[in-house]
C-alpha atoms as one frame of an Amber mdcrd trajectory, in Angstrom:
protein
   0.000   0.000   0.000   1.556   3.540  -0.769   0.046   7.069   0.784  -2.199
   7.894  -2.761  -3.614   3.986  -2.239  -4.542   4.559   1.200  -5.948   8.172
   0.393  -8.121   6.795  -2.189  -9.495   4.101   0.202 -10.374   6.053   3.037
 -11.868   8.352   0.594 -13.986   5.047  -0.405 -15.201   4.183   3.121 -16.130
   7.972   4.138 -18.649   8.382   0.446 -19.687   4.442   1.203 -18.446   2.738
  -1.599 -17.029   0.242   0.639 -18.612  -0.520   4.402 -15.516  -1.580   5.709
 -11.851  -1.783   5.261  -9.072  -4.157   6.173  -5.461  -2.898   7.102  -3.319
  -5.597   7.388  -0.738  -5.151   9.894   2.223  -4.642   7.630   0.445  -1.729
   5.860  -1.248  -0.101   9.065   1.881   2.526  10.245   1.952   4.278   6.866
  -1.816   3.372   6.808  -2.344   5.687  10.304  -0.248   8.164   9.466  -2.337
   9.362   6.363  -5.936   8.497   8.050  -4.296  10.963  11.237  -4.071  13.946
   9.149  -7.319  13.925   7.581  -9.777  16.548   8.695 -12.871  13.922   9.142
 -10.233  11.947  11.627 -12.713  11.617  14.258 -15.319   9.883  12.063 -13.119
   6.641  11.476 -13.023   4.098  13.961 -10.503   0.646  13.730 -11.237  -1.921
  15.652  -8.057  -4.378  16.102  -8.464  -7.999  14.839  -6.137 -10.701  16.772
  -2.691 -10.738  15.224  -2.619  -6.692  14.160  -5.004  -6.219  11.275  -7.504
  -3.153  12.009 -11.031  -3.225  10.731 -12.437   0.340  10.241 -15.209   1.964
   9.694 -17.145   5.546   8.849 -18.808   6.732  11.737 -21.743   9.327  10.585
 -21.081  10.944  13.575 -17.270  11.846  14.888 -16.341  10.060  17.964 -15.503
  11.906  21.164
């Protein structure tokens, strides 16, 4: 995965072309650091999978 790949995939889950994304756990530090800096941060939420792959999701509403 490269930044414009993980861009373009985030972008996917926030306009719901996808309902859910996988980051496996070799991809998820340059993964994070792109989803960190995006303005609608808040509204993603990864839940950790045994053995370091984080499932997230588009929250309508930003977490606190």
């Amino acid at each position: 995965m490269d930044e414009k790949l993980a861009a373009k995939l985030l972008d996917d889950l926030r306009d719901r072309n996808i309902s859910e994304l996988l980051v496996k756990k070799e991809d998820f530090l340059l993964f994070r650091k792109i989803l960190v800096n995006r303005s609608d941060f808040k509204h993603f939420r990864g839940i950790a999978q045994h053995g370091g792959d984080v499932i997230y999701h588009y929250l309508e509403h930003p977490r606190s």
